[in-house]
KEMARZA-460713 format. One line per 2 residues: number of its first residue (from 1); their letters; for each residue x, y, z of N, C-alpha, C. Coordinates in nm, 2 decimals, always signed. Each point is the difference from the previous one (the first is absolute). Example, Ala and Ser with C-alpha at 12.3 -4.5 7.8 and 13.67 -1.06 7.14 Angstrom:
2
1 = as = +1.32/-0.57/+0.78/-0.09/+0.12/+0.00/+0.09/+0.12/+0.00 | -0.04/+0.11/-0.07/+0.09/+0.11/+0.00/-0.08/+0.11/+0.08
***
This chain:
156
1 = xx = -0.14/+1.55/-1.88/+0.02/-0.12/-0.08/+0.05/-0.11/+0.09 | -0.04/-0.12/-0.02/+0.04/-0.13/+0.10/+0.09/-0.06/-0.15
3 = xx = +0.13/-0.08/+0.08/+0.07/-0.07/-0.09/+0.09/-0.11/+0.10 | +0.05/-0.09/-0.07/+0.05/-0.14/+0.08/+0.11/+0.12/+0.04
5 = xx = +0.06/-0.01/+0.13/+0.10/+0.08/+0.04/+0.13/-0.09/-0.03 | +0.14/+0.14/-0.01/+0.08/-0.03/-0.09/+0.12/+0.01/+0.08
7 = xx = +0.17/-0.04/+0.01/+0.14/+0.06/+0.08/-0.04/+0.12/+0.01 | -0.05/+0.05/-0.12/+0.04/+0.18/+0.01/-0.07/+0.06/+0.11
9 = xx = -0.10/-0.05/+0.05/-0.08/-0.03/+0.09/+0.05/+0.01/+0.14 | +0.09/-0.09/+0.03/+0.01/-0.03/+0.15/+0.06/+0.10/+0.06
11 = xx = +0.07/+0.12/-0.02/+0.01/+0.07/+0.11/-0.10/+0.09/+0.03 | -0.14/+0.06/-0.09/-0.09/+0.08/+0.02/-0.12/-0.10/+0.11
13 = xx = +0.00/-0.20/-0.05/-0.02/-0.07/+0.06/+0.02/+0.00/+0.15 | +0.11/-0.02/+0.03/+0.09/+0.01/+0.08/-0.06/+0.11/+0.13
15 = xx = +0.02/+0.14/-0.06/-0.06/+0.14/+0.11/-0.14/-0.03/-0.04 | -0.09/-0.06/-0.07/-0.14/+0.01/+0.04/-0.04/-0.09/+0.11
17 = xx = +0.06/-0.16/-0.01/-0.06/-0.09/+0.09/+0.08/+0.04/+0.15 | +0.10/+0.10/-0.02/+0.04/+0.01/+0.12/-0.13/+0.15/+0.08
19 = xx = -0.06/+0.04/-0.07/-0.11/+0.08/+0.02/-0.12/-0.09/+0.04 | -0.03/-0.05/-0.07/-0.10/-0.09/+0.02/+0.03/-0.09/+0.12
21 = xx = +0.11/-0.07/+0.04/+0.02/-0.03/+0.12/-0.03/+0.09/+0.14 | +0.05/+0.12/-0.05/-0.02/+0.11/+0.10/-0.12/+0.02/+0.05
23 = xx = -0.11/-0.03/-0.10/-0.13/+0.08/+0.04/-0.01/-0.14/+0.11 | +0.03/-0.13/-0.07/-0.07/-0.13/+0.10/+0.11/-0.02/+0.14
25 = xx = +0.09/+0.07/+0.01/+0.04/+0.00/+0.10/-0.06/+0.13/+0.12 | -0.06/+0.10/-0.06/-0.06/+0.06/+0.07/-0.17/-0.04/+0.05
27 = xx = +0.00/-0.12/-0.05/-0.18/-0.03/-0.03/+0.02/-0.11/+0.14 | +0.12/-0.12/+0.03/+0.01/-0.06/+0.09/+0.16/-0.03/+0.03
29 = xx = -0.01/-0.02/+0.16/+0.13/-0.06/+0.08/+0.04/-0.13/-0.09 | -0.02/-0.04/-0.05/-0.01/-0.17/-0.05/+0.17/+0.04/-0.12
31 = xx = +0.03/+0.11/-0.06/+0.10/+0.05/-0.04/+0.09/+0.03/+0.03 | +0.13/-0.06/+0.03/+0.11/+0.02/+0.04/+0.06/+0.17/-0.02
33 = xx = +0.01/+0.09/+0.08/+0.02/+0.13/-0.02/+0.12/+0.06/-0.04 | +0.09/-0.16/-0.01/+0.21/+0.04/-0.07/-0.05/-0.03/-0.14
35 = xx = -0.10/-0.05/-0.07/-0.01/-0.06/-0.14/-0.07/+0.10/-0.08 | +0.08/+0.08/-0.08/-0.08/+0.11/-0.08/-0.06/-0.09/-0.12
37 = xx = +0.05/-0.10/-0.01/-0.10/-0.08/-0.15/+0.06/-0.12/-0.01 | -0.09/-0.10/+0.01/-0.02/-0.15/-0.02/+0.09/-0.03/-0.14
39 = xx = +0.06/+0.07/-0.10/+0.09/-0.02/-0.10/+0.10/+0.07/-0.02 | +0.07/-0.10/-0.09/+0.12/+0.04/-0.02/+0.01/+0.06/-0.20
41 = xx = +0.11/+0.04/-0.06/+0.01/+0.03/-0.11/+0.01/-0.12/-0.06 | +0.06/-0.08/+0.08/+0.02/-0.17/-0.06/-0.08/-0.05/+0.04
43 = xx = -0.09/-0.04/+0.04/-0.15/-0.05/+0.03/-0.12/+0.04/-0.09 | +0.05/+0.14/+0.00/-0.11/+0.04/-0.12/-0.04/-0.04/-0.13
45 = xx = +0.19/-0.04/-0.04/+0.10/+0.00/-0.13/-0.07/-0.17/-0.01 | +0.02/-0.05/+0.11/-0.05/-0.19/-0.07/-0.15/+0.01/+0.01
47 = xx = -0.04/+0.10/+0.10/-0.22/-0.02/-0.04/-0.01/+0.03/-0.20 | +0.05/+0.12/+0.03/+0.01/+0.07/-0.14/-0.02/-0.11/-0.15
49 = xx = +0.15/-0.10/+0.06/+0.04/-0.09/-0.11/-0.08/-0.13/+0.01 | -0.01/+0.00/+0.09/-0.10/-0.17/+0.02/-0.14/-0.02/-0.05
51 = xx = +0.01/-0.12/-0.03/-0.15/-0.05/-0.10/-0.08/+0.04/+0.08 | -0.03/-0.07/+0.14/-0.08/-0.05/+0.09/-0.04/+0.17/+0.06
53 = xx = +0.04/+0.05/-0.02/-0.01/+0.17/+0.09/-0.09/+0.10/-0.15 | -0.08/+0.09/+0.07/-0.10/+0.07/-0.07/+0.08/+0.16/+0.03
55 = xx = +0.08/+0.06/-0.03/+0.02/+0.12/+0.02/-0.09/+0.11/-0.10 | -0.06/+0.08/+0.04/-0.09/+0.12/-0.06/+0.05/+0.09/+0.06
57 = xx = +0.04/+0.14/-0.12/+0.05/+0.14/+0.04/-0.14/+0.04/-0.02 | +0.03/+0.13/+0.02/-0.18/+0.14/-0.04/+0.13/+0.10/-0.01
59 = xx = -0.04/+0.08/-0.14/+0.10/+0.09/+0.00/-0.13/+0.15/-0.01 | +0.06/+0.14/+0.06/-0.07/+0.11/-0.03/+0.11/+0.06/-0.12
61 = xx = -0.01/-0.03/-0.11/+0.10/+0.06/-0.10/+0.11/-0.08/+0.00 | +0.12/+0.05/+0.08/+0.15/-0.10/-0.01/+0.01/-0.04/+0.12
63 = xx = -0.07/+0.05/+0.10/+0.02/-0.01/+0.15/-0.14/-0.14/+0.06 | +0.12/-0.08/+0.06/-0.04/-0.10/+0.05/-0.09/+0.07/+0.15
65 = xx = -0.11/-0.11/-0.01/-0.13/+0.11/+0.10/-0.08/-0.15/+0.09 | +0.04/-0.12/-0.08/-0.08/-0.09/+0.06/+0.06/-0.14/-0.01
67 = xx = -0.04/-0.11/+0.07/+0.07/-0.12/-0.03/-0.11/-0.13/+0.06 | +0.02/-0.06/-0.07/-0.08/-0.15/+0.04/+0.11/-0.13/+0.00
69 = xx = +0.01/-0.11/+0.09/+0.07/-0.09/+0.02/-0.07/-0.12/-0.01 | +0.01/-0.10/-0.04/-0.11/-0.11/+0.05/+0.12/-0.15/-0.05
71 = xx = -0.08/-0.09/-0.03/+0.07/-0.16/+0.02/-0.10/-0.07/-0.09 | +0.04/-0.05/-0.11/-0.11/-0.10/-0.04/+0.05/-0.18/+0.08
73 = xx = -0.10/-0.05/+0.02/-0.03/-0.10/+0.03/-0.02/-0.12/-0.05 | +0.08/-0.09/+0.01/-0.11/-0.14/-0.07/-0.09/-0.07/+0.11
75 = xx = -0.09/-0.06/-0.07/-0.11/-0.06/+0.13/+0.12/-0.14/+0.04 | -0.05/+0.01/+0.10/+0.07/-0.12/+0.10/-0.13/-0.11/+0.02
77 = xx = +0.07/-0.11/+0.04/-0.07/-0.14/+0.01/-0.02/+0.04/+0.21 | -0.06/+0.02/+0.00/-0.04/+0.00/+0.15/-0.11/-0.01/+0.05
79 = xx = -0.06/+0.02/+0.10/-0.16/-0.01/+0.12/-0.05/+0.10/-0.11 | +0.03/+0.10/-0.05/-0.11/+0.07/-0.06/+0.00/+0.00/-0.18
81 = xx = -0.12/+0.05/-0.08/+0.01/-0.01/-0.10/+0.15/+0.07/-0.09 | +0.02/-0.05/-0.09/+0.14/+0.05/-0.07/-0.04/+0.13/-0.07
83 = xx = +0.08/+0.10/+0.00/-0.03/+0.14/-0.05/+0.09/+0.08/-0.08 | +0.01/+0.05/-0.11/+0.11/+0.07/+0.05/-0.06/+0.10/+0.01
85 = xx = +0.09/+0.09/+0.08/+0.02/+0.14/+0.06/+0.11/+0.07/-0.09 | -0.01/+0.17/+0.03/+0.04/+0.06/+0.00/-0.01/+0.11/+0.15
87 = xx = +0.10/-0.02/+0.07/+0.01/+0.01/+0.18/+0.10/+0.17/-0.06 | -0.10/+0.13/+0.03/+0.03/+0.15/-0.01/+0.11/-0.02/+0.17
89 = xx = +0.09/-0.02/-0.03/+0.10/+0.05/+0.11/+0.01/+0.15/+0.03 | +0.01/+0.11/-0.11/+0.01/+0.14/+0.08/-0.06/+0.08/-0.10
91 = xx = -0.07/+0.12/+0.03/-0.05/+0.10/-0.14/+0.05/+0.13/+0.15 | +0.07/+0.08/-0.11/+0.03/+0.12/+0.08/-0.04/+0.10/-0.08
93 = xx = -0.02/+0.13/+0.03/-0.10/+0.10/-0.08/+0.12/+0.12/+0.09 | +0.03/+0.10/-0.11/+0.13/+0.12/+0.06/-0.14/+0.07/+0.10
95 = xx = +0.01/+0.08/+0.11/-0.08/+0.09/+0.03/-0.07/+0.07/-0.06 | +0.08/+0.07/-0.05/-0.04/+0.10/-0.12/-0.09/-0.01/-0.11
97 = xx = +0.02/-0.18/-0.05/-0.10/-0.01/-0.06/-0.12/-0.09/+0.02 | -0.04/+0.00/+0.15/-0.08/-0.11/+0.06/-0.19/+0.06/-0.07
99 = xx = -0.05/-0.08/+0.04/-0.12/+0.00/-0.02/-0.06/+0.06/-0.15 | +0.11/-0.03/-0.10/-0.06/+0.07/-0.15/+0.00/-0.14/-0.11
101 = xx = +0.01/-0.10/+0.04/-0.09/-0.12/-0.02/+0.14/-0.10/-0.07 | +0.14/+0.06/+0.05/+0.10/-0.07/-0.06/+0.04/-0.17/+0.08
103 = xx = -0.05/+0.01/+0.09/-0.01/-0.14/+0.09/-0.10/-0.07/-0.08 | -0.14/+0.06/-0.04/-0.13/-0.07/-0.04/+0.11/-0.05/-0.11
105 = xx = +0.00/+0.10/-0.11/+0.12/-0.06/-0.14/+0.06/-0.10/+0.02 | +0.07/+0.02/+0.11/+0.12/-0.12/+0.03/-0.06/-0.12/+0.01
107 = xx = -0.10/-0.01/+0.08/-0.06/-0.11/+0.03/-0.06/-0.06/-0.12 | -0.10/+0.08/-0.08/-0.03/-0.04/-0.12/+0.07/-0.06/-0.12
109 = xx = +0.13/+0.06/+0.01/+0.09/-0.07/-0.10/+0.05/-0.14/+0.08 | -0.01/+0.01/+0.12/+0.08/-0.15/+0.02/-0.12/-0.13/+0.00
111 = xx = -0.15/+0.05/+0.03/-0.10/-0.08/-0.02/+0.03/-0.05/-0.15 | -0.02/+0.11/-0.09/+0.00/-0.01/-0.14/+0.12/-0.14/-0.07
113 = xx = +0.14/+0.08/+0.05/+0.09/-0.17/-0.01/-0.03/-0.11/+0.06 | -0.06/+0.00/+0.10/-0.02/-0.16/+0.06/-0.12/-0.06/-0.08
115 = xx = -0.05/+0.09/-0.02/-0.15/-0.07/-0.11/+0.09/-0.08/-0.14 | +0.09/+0.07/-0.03/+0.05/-0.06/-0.15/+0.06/-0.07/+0.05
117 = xx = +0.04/-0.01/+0.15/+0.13/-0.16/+0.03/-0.08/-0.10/+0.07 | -0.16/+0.05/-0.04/-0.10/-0.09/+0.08/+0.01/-0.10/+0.12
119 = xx = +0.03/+0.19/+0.07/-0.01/-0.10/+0.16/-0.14/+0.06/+0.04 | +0.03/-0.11/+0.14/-0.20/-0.03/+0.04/-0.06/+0.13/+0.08
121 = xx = +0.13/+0.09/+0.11/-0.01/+0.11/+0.08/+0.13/+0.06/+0.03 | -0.04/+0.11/+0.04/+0.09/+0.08/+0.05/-0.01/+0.03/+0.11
123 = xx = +0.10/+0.02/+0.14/-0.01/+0.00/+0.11/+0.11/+0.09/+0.04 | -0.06/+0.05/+0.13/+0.12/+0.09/+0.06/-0.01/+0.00/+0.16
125 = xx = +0.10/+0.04/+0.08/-0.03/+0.03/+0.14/+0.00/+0.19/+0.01 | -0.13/-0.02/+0.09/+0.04/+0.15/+0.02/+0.02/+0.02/+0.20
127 = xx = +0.05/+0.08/+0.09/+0.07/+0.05/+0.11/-0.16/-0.03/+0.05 | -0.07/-0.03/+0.13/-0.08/+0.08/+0.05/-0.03/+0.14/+0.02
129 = xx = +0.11/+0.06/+0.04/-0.02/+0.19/+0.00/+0.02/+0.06/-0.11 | -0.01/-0.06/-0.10/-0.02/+0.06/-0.10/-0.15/+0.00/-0.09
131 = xx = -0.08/+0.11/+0.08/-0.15/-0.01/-0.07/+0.01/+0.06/-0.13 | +0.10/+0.11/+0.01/-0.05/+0.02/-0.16/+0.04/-0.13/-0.11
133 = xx = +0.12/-0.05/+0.02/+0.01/-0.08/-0.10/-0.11/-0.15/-0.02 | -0.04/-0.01/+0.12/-0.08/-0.12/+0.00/-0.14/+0.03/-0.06
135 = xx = -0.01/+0.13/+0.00/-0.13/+0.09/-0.07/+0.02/-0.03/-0.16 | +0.09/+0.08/-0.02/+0.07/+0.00/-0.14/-0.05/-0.18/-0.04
137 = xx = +0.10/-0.09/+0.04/-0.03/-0.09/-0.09/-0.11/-0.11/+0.04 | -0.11/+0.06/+0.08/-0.14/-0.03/+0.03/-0.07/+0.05/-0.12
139 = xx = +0.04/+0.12/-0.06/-0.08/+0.06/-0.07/+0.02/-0.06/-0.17 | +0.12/-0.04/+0.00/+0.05/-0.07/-0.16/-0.05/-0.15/+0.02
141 = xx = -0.10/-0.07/+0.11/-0.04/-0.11/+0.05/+0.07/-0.12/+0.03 | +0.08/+0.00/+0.06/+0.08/-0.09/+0.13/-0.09/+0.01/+0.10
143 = xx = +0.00/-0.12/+0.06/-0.09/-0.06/+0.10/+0.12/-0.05/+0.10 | -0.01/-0.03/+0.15/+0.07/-0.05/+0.09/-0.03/-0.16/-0.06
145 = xx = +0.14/-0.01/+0.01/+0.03/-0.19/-0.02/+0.03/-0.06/+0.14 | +0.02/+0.03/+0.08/+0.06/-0.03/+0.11/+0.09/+0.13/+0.10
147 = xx = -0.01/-0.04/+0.14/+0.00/+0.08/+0.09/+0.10/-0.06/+0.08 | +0.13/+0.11/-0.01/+0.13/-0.03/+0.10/+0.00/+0.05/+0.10
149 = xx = +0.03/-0.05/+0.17/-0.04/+0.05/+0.06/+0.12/+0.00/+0.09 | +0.10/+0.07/+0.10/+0.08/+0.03/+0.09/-0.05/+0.02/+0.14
151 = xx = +0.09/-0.07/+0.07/-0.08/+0.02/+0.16/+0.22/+0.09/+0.03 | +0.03/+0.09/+0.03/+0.15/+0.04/+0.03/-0.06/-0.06/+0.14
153 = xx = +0.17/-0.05/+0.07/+0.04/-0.07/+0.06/+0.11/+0.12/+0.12 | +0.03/+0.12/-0.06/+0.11/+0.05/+0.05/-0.05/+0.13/+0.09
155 = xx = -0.01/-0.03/+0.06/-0.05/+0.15/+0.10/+0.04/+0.16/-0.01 | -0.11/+0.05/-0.06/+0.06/+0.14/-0.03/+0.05/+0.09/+0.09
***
């Protein structure tokens, strides 16, 4: 079951995205290796509560198993056309329950809200070394928008 995620939430929150951090710290050096997880209980606690933030749980029964993060957008007056977005900041999947289509869900429920808050696209970054996930949401039809590129400077 996918549901807007809830307080009761943030500590099961909490040890997943610190899992999910894990795997992408094993995927590239680009992760700080003292940082078990990009959040806090109180970072979670104002994504959680704020308008502007998209929190989705995936539950297997009572047990929290998956999560999606994202940002709604308003279009901006700038060089390019005005949009809004919905910008997927994190989808984490427990191990245990990877590849049984609770990511696909997740994804699908958060397309499904942005359709009723009639925004124009949804957008996400994914790691370079990460082929499976770039696979994954190749396959739900995301297309490359643009290409970030790093030249390191620091001699290994």
């Amino acid at each position: 079951m996918i549901r807007t995620s809830r307080i009761s939430d943030l500590p099961a929150l909490l040890s997943l995205t610190a899992e999910t951090f894990l795997h992408h710290q094993r995927l590239s050096p680009h992760f700080h290796p003292d940082v078990t997880t990009p959040y806090t209980l109180e970072s979670l606690s104002q994504m959680v509560e704020a308008e502007q933030q998209l929190c989705l749980t995936a539950l297997d029964g009572e047990t929290l198993v998956g999560y999606l993060f994202g940002k709604w957008t308003a279009p901006a007056s700038d060089r390019f056309t005005p949009v809004r977005i919905l910008n997927i900041t994190d989808v984490g999947v427990t191990s245990s329950h990877r590849s049984f289509g609770i990511g696909r869900q997740l994804m699908q429920a958060a397309e499904e809200l942005a359709l009723e808050r009639k925004v124009d696209a949804v957008r996400l970054n994914v790691w370079a070394v990460n082929d499976r996930a770039a696979t994954f949401y190749e396959e739900l039809g995301f297309e490359p928008l643009y290409t970030n590129l790093q030249k390191s400077l620091v001699q290994q």
